[in-house]
N, CA, C and O atoms as a MOPAC input file, in Angstrom:
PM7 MOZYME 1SCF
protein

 N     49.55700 1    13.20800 1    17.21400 1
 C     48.59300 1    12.63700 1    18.11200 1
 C     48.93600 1    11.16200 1    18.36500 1
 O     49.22100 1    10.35900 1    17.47600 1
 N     48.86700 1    10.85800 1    19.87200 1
 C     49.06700 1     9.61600 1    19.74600 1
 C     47.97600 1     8.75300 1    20.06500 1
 O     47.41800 1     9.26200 1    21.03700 1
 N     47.31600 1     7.56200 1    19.69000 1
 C     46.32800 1     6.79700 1    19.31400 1
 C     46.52100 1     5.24400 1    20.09200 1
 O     47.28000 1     4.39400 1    19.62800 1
 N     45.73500 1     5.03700 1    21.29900 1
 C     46.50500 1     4.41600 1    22.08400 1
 C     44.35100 1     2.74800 1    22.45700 1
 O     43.20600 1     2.79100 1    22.90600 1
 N     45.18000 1     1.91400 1    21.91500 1
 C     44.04200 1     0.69200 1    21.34800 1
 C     44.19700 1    -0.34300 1    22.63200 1
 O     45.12600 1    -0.13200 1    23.41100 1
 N     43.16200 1    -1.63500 1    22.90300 1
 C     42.87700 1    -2.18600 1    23.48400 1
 C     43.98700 1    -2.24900 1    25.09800 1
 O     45.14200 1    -2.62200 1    25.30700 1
 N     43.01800 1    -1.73800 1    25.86000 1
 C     43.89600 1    -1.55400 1    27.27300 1
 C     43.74700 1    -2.52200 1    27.81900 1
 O     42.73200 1    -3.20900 1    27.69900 1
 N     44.90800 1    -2.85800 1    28.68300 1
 C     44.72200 1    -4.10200 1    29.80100 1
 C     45.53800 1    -3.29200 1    30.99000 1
 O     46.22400 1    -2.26900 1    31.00600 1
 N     45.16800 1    -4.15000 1    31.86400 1
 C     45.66500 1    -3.33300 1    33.45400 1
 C     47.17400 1    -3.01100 1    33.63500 1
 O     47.56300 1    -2.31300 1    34.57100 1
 N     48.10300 1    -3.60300 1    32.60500 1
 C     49.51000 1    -2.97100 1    32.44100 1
 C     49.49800 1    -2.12300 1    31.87900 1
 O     49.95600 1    -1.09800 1    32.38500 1
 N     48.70800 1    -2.08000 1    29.87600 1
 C     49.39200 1    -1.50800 1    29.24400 1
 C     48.20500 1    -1.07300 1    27.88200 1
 O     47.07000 1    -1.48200 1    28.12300 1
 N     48.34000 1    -0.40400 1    26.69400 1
 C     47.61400 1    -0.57500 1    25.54500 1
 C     48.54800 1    -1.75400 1    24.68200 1
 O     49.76700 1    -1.90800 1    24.75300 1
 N     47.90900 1    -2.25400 1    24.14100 1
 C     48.11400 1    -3.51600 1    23.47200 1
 C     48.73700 1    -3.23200 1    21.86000 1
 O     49.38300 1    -4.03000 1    21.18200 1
 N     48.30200 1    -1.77600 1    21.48200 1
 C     48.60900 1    -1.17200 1    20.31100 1
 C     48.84400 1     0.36800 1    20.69800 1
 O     48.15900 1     0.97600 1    21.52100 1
 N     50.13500 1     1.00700 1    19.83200 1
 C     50.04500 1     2.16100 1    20.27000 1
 C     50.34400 1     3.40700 1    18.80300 1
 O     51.47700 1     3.28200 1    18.33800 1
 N     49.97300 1     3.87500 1    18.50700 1
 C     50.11500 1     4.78000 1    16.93300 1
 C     50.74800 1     5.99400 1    17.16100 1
 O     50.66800 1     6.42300 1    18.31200 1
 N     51.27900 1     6.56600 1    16.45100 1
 C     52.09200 1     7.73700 1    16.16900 1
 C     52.98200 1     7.86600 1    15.32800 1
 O     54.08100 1     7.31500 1    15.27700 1
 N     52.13400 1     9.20600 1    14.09300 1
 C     52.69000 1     9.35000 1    13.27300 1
 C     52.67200 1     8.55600 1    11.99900 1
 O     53.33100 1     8.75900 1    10.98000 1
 N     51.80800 1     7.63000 1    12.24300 1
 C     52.00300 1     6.42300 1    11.04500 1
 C     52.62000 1     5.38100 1    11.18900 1
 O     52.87300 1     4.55500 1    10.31200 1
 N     53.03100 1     5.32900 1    12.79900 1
 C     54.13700 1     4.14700 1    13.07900 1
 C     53.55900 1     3.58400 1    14.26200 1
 O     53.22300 1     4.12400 1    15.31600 1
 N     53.50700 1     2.35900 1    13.87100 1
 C     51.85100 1     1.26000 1    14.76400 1
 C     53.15300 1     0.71500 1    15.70100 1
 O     54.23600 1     0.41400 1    15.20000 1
 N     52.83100 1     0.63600 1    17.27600 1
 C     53.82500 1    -0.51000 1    17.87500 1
 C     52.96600 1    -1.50100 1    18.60200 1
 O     52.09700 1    -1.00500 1    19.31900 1
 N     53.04000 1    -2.70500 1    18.55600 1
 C     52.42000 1    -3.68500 1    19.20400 1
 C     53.06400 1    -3.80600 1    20.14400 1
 O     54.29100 1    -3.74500 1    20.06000 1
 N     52.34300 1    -4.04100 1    21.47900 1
 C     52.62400 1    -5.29400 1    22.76500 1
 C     53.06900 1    -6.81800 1    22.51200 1
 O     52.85000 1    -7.34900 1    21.42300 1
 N     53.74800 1    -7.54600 1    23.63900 1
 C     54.05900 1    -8.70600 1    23.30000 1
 C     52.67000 1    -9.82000 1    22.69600 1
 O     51.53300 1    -9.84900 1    23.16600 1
 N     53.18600 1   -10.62200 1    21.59000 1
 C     52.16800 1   -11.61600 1    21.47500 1
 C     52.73700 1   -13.11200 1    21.71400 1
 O     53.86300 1   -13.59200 1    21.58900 1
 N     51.87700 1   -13.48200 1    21.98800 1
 C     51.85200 1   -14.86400 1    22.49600 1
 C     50.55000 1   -15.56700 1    21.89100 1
 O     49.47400 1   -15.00300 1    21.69400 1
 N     50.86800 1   -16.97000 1    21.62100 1
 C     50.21400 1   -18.14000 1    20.49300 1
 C     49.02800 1   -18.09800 1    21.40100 1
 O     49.01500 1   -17.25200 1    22.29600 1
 N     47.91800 1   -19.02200 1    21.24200 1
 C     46.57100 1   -18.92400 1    21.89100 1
 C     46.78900 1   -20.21100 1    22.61800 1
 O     46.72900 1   -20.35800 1    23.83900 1
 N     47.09200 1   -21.27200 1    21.58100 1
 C     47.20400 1   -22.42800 1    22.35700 1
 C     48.52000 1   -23.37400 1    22.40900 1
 O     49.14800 1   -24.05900 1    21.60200 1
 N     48.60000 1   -23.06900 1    23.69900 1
 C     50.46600 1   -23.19500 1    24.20600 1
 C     50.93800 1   -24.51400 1    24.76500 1
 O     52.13600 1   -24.79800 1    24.76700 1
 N     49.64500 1   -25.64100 1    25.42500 1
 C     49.67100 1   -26.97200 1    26.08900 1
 C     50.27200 1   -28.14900 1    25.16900 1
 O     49.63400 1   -29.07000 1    24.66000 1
 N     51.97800 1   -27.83800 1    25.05800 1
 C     52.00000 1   -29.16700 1    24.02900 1
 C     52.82800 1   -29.03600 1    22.90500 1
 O     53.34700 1   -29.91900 1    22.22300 1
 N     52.91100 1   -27.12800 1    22.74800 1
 C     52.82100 1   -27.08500 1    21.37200 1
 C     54.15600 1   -26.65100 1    20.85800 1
 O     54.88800 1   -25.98000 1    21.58500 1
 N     54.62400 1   -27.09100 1    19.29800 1
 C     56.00100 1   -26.88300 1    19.45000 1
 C     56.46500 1   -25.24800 1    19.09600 1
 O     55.65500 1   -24.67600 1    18.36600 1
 N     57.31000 1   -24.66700 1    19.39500 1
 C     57.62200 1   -23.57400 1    18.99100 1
 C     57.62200 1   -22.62800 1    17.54400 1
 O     57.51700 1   -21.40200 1    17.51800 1
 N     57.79000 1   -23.66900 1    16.17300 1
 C     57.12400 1   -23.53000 1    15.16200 1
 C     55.40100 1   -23.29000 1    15.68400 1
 O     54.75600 1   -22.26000 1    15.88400 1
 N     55.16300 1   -24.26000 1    15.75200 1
 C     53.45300 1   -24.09700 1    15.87900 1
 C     53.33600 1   -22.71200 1    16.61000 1
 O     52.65800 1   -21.80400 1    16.12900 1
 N     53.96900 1   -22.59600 1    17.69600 1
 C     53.73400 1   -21.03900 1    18.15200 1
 C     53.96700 1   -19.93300 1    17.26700 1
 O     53.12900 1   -19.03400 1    17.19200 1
 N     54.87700 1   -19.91500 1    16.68400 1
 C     55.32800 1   -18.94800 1    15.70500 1
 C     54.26500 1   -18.84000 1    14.47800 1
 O     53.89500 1   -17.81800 1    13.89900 1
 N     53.95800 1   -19.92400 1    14.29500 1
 C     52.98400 1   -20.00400 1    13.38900 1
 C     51.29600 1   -19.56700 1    14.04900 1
 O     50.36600 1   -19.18000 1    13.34200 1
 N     51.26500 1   -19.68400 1    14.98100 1
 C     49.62600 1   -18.88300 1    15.72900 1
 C     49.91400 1   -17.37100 1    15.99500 1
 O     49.18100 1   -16.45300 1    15.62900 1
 N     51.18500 1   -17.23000 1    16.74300 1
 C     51.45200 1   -15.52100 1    16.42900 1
 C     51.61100 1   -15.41100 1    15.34400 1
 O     50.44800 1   -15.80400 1    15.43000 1
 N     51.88900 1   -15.25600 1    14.15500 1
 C     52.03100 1   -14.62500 1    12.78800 1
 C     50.70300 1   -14.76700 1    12.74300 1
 O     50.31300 1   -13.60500 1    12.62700 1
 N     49.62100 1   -15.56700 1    12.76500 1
 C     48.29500 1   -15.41600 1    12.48600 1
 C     47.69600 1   -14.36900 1    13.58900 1
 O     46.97800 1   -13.46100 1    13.16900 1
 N     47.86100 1   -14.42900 1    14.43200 1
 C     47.32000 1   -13.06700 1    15.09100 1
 C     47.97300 1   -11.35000 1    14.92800 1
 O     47.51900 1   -10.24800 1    15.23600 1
 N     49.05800 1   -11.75300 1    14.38200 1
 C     49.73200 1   -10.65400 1    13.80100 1
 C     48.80200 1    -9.97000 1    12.65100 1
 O     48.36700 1    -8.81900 1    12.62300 1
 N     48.62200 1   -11.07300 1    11.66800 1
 C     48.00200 1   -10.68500 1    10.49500 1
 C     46.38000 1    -9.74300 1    10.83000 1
 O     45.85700 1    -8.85300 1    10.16000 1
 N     45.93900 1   -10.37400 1    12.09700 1
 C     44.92700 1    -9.69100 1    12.47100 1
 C     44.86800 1    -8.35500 1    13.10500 1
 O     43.86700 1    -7.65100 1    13.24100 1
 N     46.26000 1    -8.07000 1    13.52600 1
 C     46.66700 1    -7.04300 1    15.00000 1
 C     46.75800 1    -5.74100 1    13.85400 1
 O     46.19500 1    -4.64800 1    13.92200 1
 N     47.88200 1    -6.38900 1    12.54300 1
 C     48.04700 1    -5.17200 1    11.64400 1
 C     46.76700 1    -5.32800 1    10.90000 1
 O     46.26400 1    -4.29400 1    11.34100 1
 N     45.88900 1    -5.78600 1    10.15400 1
 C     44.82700 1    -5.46200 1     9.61700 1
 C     44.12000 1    -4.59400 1    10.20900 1
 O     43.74400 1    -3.58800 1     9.60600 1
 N     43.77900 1    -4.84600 1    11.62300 1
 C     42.84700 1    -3.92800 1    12.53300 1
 C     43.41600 1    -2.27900 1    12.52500 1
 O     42.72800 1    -1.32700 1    12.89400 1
 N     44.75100 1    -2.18900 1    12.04600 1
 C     45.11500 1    -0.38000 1    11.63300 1
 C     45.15100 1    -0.18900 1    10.92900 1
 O     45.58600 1     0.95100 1    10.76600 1
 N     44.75400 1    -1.01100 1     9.55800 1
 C     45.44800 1    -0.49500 1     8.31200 1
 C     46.59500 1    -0.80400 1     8.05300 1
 O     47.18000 1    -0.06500 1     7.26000 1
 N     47.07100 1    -1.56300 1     8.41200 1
 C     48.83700 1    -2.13400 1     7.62300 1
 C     48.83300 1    -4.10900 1     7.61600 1
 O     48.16200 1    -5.07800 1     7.97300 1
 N     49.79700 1    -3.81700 1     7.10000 1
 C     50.06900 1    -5.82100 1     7.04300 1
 C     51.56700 1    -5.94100 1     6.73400 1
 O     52.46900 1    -5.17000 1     6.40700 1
 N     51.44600 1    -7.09100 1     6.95200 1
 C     52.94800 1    -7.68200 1     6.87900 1
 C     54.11200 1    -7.31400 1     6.31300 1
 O     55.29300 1    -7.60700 1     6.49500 1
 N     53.48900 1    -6.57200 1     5.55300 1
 C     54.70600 1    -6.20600 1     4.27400 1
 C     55.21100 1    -5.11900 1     5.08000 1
 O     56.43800 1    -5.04100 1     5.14200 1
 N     54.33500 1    -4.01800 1     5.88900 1
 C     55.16400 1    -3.16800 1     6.46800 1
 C     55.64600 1    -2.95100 1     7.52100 1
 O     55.86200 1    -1.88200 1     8.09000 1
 N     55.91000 1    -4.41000 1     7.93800 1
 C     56.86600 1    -4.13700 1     9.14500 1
 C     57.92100 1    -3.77400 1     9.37300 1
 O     58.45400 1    -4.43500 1     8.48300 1
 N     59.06700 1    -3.05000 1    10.01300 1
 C     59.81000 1    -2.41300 1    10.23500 1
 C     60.90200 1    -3.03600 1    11.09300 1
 O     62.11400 1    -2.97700 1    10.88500 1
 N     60.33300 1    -3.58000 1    11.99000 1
 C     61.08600 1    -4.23400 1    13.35900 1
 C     60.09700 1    -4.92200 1    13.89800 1
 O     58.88000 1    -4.80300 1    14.03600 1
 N     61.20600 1    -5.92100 1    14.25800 1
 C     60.51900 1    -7.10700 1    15.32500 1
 C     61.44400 1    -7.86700 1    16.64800 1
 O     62.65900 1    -7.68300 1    16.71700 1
 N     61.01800 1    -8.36400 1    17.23500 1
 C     61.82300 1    -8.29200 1    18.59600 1
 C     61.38000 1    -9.77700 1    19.56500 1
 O     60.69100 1    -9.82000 1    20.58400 1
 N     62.14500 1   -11.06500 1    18.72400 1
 C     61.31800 1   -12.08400 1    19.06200 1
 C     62.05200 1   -12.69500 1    20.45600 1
 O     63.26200 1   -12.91200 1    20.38000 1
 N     61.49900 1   -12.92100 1    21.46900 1
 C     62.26300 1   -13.76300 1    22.85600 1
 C     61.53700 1   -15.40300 1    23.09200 1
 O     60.40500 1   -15.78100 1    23.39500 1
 N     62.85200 1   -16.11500 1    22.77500 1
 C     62.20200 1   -17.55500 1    22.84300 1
 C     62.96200 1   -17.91000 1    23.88900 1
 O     63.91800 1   -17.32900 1    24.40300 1
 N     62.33700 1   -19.12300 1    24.20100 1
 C     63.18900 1   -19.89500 1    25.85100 1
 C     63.55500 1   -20.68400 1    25.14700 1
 O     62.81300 1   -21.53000 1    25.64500 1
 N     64.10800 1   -21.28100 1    24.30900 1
 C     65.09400 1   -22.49400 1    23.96700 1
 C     65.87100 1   -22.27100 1    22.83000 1
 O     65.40900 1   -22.94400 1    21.90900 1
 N     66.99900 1   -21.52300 1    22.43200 1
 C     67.83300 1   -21.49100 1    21.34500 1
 C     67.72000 1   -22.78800 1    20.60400 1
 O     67.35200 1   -22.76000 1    19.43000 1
 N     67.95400 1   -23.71300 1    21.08300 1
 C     67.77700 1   -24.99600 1    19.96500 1
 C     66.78500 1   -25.21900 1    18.99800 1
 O     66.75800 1   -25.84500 1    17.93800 1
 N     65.86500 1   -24.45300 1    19.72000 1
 C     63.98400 1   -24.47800 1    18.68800 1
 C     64.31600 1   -23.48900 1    17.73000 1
 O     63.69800 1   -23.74000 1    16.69500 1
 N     65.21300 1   -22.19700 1    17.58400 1
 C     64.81700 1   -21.35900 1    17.00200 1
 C     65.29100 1   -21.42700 1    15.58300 1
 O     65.18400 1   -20.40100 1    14.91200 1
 N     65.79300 1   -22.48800 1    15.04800 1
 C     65.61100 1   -23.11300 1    13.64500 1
 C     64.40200 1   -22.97500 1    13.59600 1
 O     63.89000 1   -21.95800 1    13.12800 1
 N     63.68100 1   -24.02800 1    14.09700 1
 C     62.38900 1   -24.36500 1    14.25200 1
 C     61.02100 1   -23.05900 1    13.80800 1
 O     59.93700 1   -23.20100 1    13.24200 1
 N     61.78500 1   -21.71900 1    14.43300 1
 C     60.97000 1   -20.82900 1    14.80800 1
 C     61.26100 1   -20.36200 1    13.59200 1
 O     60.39700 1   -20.56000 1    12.73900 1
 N     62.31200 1   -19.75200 1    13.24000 1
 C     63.12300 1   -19.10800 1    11.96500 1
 C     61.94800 1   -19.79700 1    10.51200 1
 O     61.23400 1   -19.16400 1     9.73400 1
 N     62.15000 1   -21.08800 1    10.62200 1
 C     61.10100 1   -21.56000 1     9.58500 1
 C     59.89200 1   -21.25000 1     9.55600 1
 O     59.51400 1   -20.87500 1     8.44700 1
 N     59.03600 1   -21.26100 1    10.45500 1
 C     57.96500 1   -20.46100 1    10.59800 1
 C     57.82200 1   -19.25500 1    10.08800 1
 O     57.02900 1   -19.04300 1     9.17000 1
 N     58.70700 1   -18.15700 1    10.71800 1
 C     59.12600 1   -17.03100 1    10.14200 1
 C     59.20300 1   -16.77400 1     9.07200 1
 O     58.18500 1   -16.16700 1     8.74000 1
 N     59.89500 1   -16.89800 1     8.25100 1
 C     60.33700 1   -16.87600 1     6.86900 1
 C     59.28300 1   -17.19500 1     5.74200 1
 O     59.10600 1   -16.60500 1     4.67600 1
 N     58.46000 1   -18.57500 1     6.40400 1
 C     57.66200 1   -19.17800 1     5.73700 1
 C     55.99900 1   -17.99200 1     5.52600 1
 O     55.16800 1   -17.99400 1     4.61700 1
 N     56.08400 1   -17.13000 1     6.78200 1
 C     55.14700 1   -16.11100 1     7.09600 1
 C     55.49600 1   -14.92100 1     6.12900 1
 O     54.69500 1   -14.70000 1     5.22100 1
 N     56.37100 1   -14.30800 1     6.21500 1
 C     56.78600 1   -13.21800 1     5.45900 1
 C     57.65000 1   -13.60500 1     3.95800 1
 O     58.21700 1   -14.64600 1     3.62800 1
 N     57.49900 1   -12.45600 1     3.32200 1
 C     58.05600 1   -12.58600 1     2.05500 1
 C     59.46900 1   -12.37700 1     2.23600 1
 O     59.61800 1   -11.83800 1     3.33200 1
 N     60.77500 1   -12.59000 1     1.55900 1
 C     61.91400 1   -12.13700 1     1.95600 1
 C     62.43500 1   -10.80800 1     1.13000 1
 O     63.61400 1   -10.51900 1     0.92700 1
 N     61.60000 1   -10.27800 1     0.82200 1
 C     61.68700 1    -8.93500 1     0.41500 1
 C     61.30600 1    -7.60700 1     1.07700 1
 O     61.45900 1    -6.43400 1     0.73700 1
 N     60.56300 1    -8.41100 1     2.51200 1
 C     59.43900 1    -7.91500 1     3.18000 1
 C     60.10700 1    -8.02200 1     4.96000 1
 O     59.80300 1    -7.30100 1     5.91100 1
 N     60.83500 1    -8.88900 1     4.92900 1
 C     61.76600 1    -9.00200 1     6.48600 1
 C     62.41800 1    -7.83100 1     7.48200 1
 O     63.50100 1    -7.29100 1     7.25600 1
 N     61.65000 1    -7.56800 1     8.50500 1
 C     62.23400 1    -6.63300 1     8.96300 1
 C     63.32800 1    -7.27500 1     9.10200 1
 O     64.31800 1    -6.71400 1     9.57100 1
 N     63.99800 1    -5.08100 1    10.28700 1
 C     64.73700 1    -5.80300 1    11.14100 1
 C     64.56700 1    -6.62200 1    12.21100 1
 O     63.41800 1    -6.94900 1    12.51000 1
 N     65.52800 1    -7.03100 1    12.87100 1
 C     64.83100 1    -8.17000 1    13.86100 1
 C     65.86400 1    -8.95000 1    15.01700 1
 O     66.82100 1    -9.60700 1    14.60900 1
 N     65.69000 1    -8.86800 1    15.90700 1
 C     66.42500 1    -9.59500 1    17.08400 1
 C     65.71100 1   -10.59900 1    17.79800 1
 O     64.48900 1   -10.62900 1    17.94000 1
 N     66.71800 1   -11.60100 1    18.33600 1
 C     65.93000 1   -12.83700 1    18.44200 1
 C     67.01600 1   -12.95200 1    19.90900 1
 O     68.24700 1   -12.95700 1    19.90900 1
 N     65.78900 1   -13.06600 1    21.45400 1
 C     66.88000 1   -12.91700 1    22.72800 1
 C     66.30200 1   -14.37500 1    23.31400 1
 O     65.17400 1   -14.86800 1    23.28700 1
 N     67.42000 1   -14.78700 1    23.78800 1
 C     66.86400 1   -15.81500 1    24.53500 1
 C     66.73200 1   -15.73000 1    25.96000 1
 O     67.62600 1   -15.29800 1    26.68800 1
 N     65.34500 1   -16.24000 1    26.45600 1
 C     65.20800 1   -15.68200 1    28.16400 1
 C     64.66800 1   -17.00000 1    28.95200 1
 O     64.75600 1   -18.12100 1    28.45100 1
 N     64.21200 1   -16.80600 1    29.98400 1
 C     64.31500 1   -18.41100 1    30.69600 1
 C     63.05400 1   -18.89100 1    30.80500 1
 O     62.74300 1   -20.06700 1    30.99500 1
 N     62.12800 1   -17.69100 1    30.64400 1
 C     60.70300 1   -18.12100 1    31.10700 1
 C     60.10100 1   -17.10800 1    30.35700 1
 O     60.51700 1   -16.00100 1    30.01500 1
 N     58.78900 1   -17.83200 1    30.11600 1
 C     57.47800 1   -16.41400 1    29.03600 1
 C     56.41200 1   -16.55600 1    29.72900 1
 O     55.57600 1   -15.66900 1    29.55800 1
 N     56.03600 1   -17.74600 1    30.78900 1
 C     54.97400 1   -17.71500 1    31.47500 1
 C     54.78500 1   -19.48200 1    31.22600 1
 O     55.75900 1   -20.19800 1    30.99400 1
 N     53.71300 1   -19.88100 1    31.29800 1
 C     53.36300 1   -21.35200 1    31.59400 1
 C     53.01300 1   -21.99100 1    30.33400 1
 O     51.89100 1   -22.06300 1    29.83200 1
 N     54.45300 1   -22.58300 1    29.75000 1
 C     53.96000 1   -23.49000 1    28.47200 1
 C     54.35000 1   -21.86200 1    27.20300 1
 O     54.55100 1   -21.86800 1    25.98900 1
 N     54.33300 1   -21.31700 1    27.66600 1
 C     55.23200 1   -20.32400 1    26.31000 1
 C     56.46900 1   -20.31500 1    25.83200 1
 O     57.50700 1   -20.44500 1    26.48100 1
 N     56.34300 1   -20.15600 1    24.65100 1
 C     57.90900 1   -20.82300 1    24.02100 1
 C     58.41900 1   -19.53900 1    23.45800 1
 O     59.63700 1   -19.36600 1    23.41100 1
 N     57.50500 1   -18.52200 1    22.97900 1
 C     57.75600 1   -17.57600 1    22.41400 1
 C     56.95200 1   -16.05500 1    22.39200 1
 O     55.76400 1   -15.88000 1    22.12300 1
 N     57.74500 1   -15.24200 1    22.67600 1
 C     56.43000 1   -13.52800 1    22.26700 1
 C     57.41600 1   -13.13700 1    21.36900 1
 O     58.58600 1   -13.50300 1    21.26100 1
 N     56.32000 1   -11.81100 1    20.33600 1
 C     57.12600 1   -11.66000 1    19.53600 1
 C     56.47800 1   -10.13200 1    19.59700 1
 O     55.26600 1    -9.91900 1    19.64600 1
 N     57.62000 1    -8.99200 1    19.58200 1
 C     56.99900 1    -7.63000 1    19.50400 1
 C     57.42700 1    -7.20700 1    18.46200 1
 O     58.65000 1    -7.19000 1    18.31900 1
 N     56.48000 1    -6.68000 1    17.28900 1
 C     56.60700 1    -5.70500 1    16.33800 1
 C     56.57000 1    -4.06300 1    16.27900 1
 O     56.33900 1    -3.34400 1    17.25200 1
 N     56.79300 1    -3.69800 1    15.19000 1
 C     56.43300 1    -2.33700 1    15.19400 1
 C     56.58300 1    -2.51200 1    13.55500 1
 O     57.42000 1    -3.14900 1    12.91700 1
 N     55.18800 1    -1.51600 1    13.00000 1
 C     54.87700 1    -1.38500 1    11.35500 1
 C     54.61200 1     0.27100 1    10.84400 1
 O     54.60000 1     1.22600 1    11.62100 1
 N     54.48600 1     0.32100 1     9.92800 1
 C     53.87300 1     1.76800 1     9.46300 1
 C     52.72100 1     1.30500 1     8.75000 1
 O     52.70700 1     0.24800 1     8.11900 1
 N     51.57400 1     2.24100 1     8.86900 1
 C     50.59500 1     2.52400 1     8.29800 1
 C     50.42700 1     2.28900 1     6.25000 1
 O     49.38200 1     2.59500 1     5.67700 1

């Protein structure tokens, strides 16, 4: 069965099957200013909320799929990262660089976890 959570006019925002949760892109709340750590650091906090709301957390993520607009930040971002998860606990993970995320976004980051 597939189990399909908060809709918006594209898409569901969460999607389940099988025990295997996939999130939509996330993006930080407040973007006017802010450095790409700091973003990384407001998505991992809404992360923590996205997997709580199914029953899973951090530890079981699987894959992640981060697109930032500035390779030079993604030290920056990487620290964030790391600093969020345990390193026992790291998915897999690809990191693409693209030109634009929308106005003042530095970063989305798509997961996928198990239950």
């Amino acid at each position: 069965m597939i189990t399909r959570r908060e809709k918006t006019p594209i898409m569901h925002r969460i999607v389940e099957h099988n025990g295997v949760v996939y999130f939509g892109g996330v993006l930080a709340d407040n973007l006017n200013g802010v450095s790409m750590g700091s973003q990384t650091t407001q998505i991992c906090a809404k992360l923590d909320k996205l997997l709580a709301h199914v029953g899973s957390d951090k530890s079981k993520l699987i894959s992640a799929t981060l697109f930032i607009t500035d390779m030079s930040q993604k030290q920056e971002m990487n620290e964030a990262w790391t600093s969020w998860l345990e390193a026992q606990d790291l998915p897999t993970r690809a990191t693409i660089g693209v030109s634009d995320l929308g106005q003042d976004a530095l970063i989305e980051v798509v997961v996928t976890a198990v239950k």
